[in-house]
C-alpha positions as CSV (number, residue, x, y, z in Angstrom):
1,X,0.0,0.0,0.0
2,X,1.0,3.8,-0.6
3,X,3.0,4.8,2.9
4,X,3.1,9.1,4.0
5,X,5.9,9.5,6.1
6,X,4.7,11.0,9.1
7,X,8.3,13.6,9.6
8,X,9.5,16.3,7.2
9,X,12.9,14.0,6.5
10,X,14.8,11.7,8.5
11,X,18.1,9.5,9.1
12,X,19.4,6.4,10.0
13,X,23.2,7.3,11.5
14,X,25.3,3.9,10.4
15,X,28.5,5.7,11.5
16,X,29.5,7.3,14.9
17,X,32.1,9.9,12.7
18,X,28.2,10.8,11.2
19,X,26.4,11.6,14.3
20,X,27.3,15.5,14.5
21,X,26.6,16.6,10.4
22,X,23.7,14.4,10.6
23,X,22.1,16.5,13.7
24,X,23.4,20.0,11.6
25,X,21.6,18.8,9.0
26,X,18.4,18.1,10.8
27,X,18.2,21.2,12.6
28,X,18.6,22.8,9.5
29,X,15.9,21.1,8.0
30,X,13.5,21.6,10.4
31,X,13.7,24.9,11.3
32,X,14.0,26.6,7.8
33,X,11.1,26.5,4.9
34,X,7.9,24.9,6.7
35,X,9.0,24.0,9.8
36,X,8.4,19.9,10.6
37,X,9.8,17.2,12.6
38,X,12.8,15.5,11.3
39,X,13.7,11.8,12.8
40,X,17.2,11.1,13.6
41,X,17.7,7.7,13.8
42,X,20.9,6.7,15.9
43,X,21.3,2.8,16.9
44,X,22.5,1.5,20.3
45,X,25.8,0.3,18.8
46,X,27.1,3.6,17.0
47,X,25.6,6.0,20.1
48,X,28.1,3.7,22.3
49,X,31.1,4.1,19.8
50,X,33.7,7.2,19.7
51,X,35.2,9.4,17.9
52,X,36.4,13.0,17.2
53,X,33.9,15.9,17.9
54,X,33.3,18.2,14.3
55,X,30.3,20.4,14.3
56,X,30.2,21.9,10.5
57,X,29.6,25.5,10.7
58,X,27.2,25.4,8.1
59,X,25.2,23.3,5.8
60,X,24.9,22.9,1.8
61,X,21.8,20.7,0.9
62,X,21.5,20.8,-3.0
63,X,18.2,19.3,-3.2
64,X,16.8,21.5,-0.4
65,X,16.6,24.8,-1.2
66,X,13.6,26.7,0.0
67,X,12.6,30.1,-1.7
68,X,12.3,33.2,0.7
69,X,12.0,35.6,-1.9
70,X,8.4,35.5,-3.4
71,X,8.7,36.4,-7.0
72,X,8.2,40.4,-7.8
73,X,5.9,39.8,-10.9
74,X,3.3,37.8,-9.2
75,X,3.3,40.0,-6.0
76,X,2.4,42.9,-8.2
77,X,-0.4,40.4,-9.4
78,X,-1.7,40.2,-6.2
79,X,-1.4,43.8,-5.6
80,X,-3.6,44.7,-8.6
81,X,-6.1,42.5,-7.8
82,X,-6.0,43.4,-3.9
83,X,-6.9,47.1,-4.6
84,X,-9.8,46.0,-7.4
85,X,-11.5,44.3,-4.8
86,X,-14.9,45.2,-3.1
87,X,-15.1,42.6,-0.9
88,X,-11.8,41.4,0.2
89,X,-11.1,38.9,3.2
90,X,-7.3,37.6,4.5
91,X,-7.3,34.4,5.8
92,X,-4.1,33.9,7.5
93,X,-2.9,30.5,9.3
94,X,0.3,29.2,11.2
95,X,2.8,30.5,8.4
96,X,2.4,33.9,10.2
97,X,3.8,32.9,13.5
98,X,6.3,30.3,12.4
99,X,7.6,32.9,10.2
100,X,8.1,36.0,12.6
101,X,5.2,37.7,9.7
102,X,2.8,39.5,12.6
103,X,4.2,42.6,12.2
104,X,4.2,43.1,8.5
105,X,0.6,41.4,8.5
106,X,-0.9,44.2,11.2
107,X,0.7,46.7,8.9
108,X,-1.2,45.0,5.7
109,X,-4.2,44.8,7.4
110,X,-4.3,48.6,8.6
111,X,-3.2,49.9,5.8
112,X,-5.8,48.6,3.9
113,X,-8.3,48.2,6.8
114,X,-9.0,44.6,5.5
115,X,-11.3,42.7,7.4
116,X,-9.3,39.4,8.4
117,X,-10.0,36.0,10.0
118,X,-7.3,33.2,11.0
119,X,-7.2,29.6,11.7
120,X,-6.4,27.1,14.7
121,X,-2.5,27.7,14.2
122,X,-2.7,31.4,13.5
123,X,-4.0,33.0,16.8
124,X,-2.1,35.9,17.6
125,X,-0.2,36.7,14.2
126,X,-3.0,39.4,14.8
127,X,-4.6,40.8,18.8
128,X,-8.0,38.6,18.3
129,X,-9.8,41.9,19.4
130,X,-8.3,44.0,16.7
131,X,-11.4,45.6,15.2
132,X,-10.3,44.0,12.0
133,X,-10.1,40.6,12.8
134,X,-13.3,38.4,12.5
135,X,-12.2,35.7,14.9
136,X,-11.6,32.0,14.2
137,X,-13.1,30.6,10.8
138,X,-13.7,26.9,9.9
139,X,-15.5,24.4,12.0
140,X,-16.0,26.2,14.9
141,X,-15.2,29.6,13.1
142,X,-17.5,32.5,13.9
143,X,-20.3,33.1,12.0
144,X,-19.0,36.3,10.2
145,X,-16.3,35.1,9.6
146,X,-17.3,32.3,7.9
147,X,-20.0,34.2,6.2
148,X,-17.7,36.5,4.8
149,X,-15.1,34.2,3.0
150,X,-18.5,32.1,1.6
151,X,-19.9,36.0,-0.1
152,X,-16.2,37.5,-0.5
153,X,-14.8,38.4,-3.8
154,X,-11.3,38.3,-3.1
155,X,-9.7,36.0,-0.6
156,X,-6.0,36.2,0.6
157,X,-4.5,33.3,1.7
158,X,-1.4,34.0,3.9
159,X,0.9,30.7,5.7
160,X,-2.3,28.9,5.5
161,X,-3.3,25.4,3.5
162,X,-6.7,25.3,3.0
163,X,-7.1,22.2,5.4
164,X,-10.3,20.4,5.8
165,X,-11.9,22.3,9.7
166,X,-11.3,25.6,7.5
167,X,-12.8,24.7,4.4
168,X,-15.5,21.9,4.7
169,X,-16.5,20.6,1.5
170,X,-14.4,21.8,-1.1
171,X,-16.9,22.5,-3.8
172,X,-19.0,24.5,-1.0
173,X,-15.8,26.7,-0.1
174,X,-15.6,30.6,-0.8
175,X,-16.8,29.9,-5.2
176,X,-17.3,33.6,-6.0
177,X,-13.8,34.5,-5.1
178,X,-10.5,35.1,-6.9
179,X,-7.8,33.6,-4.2
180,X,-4.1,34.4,-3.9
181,X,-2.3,32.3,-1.8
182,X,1.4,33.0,-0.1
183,X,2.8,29.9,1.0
184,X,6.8,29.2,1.4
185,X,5.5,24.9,1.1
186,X,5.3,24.8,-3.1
187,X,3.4,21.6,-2.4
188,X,0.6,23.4,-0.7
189,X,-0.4,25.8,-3.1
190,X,-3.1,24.6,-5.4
191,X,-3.5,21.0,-3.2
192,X,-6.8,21.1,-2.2
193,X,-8.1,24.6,-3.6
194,X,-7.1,26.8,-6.9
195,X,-5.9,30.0,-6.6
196,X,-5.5,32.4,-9.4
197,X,-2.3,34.1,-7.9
198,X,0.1,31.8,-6.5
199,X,3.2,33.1,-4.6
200,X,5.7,30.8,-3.1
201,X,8.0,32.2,-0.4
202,X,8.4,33.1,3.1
203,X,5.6,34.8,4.4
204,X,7.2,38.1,6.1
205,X,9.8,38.6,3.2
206,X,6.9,38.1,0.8
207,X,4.1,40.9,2.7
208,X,7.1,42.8,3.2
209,X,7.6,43.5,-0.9
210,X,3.6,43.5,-1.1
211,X,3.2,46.7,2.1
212,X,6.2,48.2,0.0
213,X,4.5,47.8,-3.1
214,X,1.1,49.0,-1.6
215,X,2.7,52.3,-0.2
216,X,3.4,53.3,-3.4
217,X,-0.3,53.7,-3.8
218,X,-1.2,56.8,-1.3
219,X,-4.2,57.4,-3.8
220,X,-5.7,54.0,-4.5
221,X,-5.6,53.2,-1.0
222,X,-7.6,55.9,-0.1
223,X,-10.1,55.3,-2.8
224,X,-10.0,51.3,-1.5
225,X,-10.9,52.3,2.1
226,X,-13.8,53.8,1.0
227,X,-15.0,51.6,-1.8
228,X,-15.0,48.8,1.1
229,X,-17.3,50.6,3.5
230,X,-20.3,48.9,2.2
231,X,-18.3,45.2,2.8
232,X,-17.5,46.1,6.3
233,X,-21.3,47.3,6.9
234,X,-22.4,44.0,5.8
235,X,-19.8,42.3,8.0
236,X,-21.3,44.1,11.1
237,X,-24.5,43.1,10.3
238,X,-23.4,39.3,10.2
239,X,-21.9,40.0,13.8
240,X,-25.5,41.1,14.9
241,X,-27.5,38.8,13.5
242,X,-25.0,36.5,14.9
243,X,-22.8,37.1,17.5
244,X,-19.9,35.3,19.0
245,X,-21.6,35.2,22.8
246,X,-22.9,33.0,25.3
247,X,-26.1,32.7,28.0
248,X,-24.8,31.2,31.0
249,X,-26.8,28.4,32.0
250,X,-30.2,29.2,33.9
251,X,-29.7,26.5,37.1
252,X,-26.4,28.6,38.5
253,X,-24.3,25.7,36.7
254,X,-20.7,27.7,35.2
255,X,-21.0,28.5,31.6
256,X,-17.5,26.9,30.4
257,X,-16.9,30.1,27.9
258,X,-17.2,32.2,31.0
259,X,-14.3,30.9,32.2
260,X,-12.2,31.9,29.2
261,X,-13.8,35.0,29.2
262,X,-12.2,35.3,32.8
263,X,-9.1,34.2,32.1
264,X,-8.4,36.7,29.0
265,X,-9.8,39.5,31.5
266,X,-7.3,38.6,33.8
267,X,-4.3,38.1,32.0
268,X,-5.7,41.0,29.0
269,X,-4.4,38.3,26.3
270,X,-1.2,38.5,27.2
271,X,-0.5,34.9,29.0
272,X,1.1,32.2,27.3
273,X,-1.6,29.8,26.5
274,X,-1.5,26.0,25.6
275,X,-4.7,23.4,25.0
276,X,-5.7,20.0,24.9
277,X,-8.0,19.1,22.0
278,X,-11.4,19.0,22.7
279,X,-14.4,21.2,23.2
280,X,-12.4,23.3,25.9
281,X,-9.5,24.0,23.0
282,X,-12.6,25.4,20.8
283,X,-13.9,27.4,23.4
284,X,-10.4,28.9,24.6
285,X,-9.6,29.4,20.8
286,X,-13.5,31.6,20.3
287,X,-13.3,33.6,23.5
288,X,-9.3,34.0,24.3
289,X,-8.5,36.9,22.1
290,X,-4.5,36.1,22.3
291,X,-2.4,39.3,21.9
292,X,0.5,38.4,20.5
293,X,2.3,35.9,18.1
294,X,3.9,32.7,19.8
295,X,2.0,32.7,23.1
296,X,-0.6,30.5,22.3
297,X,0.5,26.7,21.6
298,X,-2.2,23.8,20.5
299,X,-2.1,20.5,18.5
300,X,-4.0,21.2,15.0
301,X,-3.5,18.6,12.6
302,X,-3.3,15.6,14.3
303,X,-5.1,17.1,17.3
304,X,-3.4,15.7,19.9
305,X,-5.3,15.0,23.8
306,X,-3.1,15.0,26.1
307,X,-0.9,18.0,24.8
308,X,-1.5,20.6,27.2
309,X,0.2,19.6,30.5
310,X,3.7,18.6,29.2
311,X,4.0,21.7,26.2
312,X,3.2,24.3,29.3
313,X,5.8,22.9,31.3
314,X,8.4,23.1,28.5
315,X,6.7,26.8,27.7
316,X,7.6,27.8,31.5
317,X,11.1,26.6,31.4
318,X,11.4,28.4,28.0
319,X,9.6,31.8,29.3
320,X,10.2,31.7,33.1
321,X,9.1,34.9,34.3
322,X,6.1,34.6,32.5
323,X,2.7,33.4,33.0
324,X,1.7,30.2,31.7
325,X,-1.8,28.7,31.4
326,X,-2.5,25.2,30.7
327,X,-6.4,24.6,29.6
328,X,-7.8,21.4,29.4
329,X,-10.8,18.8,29.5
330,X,-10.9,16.0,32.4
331,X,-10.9,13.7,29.5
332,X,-7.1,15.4,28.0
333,X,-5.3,15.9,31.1
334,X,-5.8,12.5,32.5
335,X,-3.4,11.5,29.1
336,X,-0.2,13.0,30.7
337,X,-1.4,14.2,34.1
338,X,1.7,12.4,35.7
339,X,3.6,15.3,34.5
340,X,2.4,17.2,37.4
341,X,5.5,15.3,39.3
342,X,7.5,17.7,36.7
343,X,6.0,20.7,37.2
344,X,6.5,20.1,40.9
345,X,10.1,18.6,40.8
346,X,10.8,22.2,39.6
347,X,8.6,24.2,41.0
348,X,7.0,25.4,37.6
349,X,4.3,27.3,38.3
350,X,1.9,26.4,35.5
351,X,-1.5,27.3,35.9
352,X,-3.6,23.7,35.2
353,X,-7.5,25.0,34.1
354,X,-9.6,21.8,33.9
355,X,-13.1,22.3,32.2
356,X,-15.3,19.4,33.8
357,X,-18.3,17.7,32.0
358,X,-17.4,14.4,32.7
359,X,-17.5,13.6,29.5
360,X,-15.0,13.3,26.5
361,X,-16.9,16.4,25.3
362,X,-15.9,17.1,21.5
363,X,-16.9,13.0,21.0
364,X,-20.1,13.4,22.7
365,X,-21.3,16.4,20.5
366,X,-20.6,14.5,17.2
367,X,-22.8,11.4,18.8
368,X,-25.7,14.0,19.7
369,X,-25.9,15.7,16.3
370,X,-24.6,13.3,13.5
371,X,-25.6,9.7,15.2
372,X,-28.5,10.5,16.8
373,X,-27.6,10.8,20.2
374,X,-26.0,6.9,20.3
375,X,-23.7,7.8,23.3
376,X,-20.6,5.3,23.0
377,X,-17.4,5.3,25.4
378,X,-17.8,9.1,25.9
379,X,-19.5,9.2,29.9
380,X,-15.9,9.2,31.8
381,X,-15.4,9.2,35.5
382,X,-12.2,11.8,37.0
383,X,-10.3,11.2,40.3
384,X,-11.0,14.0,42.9
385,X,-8.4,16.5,41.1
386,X,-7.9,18.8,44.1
387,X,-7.0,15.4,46.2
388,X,-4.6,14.2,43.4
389,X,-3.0,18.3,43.2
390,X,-2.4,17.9,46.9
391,X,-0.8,14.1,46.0
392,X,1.8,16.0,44.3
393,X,2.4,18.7,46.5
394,X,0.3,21.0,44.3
395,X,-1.6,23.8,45.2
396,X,-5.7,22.3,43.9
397,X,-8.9,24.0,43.9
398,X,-12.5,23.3,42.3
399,X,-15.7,24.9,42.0
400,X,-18.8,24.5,40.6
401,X,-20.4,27.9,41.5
402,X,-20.2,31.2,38.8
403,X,-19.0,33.3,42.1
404,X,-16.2,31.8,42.6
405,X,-14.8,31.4,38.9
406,X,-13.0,35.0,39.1
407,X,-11.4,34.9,42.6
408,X,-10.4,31.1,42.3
409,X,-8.3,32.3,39.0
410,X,-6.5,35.3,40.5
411,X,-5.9,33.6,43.8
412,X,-4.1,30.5,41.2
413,X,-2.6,33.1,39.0
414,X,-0.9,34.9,42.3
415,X,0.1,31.4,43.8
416,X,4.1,31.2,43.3
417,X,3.6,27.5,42.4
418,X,2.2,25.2,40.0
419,X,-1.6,25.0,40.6
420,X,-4.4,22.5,39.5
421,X,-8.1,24.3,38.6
422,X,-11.2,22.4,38.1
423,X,-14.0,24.5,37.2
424,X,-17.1,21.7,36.6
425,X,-19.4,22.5,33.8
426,X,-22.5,21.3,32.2
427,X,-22.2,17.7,31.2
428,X,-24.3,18.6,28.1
429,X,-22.8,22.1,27.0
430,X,-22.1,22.1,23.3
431,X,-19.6,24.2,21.1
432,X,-21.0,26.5,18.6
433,X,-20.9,27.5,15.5
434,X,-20.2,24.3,14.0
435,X,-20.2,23.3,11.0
436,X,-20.7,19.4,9.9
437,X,-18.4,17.1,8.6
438,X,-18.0,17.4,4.7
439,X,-20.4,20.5,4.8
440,X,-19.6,24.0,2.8
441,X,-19.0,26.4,5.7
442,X,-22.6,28.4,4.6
443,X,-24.4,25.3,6.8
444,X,-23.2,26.3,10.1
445,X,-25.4,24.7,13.4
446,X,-25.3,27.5,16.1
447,X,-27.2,26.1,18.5
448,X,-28.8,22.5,19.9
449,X,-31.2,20.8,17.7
450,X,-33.9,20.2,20.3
């Protein structure tokens, strides 16, 4: 059968003298173009050998060479057809932070005053409050924003690959607009969507030629703003028909977006964030408006449970004066909860958020609303989390009452230590908008179907 391999490149090291180029290499590899994982293979035999220490200075790969430089004809492209748009959108995804591109995108976006949206990965390449940005799209996208891309005329694709929770069903996504597409991955371009201006290159260098381009054009941009007035009218209207909002349950029960809600109040979007995957992760990723680039770290893709716990604790030993917040389900931090011994062996102070339904949440909502309500290995029980903190040596705290959300979180977030939160929520609260599997983004549910 046809195998993927699942890393960016990897090695089998036959020879100890090869140990040191080979890990050059990989770094190399890894870190430059689209980032991805690169396996080094080293067996038990050669890592036990010796032999002279020579780490190359640099590396020559002839048949890796990725292009920075986004060619100067097709950005002028792109530029023409930016500023003959009326109803633009940018879509922007993970490219932006992995290539240090926020700045330069801000820039784009204010110059123009283009209404934006971003996926999963690209939360904080812009503030999530800025008054251009339309939140999330895809899946669990916000309804103007997903509105928008479906009616736009002109949509900019920026570090993003058109994956499957942004796009739905292909044939259903965004028809009525011409697309240009900046991507540094060749490969992705033109994979799952076509685009009528391709550009292949690293994000910043790439917006920082199309901003220089733009300035060029005092006049047009001017005339632009306005023409786009009636787009961004529209847009609002979306965002009242719709809004991204919630009702906090009428029996006293805690509302789980209210917690996020609490936590971005309390930190104003400027704590480093990391999720499990789950309902919680949608939740955090709707109602924490993340300020800047790099401080908010989740498992798209593969989607990963369990992911929370043990990339916080790396995040605090990588940012130690900072504030790191962990948010998880009961069903995701169970995975890798052990790693509490870790964050207490070095007194990490992590701040652990469990959202409680006692269920594996995300599961149970697909059951409800595409399998007509067949509940299957989704009811889960939890240990007593406050009992198992104290196990550890860790502060732990739970509530189940709306008063006590917001002094719970600041007495955690002032605690010098590592500290476990459980806030429990309604075992049947659901995440909305969503749209359905292999539906075009236009058939978004926003809310239960009884």
């Amino acid at each position: 059968g046809l195998t993927r391999p699942v890393t960016k490149h990897n090695y089998l090291v036959r020879r100890v003298e090869d140990i040191a180029p080979t890990m050059k290499e990989a770094f190399h590899i890894a870190t430059t173009g689209r980032p991805g994982p690169v396996l080094v293979d080293i067996p038990k035999d050669v890592s036990a050998m010796e032999a002279e220490f020579h780490y190359p200075e640099k590396v020559e790969l002839e048949h890796y060479q990725p292009r920075y430089e986004g060619h100067s004809g097709q950005i002028k492209r792109a530029v023409n057809l930016l500023l003959k748009a009326r109803r633009p959108v940018i879509y922007f995804g993970g490219g932006v932070i992995s290539s240090g591109a926020s700045k330069e995108l801000t820039k784009l976006v204010e110059m123009l005053n283009l209404p934006t949206t971003y996926t999963l990965m690209g939360i904080g390449g812009l503030p999530g409050n800025h008054p251009a940005s339309l939140g999330m799209l895809g899946m669990h996208g916000t309804y103007r924003a997903n509105t928008a891309v479906d009616q736009c005329d002109l949509l900019i694709a920026i570090g993003a690959r058109f994956d499957d929770r942004v796009t739905g069903k292909l044939d259903g996504f965004s028809q009525h607009s011409k697309k240009i597409h900046i991507d540094i991955d060749p490969t992705s371009i033109r994979k799952n969507v076509n685009v009528d201006v391709p550009i292949v290159g690293d994000v910043r260098c790439c917006l920082q030629k199309l901003n220089a381009m733009l300035e060029q054009k005092v006049e047009q941009i001017m005339e632009f703003r306005e023409t786009i007035e009636p787009w961004w009218r529209k847009i609002e209207d979306w965002d009242h028909e719709v809004p991204m909002t919630y009702v906090q349950p009428p029996d006293g029960e805690i509302a789980p977006q209210y917690v996020i809600d609490k936590i971005f109040e309390l930190t104003e979007g400027n704590a480093i964030v990391t999720t499990d995957v789950g309902q919680h992760q949608m939740w955090a990723a709707q109602f924490y408006h993340s300020q800047k680039p790099n401080h908010w770290i989740t498992s798209g893709g593969l989607g990963t449970m369990g992911f929370g716990l043990p990339s916080a604790i790396g995040a605090q030993v990588g940012r130690p004066g900072e504030l790191v917040v962990s948010i998880s389900g009961d069903g995701g931090i169970q995975m890798n909860i052990q790693e509490l011994q870790v964050a207490a062996e070095y007194n990490l102070p992590v701040k652990v958020v469990i959202l409680n339904n006692g269920y594996l949440g995300m599961v149970r909502q697909w059951q409800q609303h595409f399998y007509d309500n067949r509940e299957s290995q989704v009811l889960i029980g939890s240990p007593n989390f406050v009992k198992l903190a104290d196990a550890f040596g860790i502060l732990g705290m739970s509530t189940n009452k709306p008063s006590e959300v917001e002094p719970m979180l600041e007495r955690g977030f002032a605690h010098p230590g590592p500290v476990v939160m459980e806030f429990k929520i309604p075992q049947f609260a659901n995440c909305y908008p969503m749209v359905p599997p292999g539906a075009p983004p236009s058939k978004m549910i926003l809310k239960d179907p009884y």
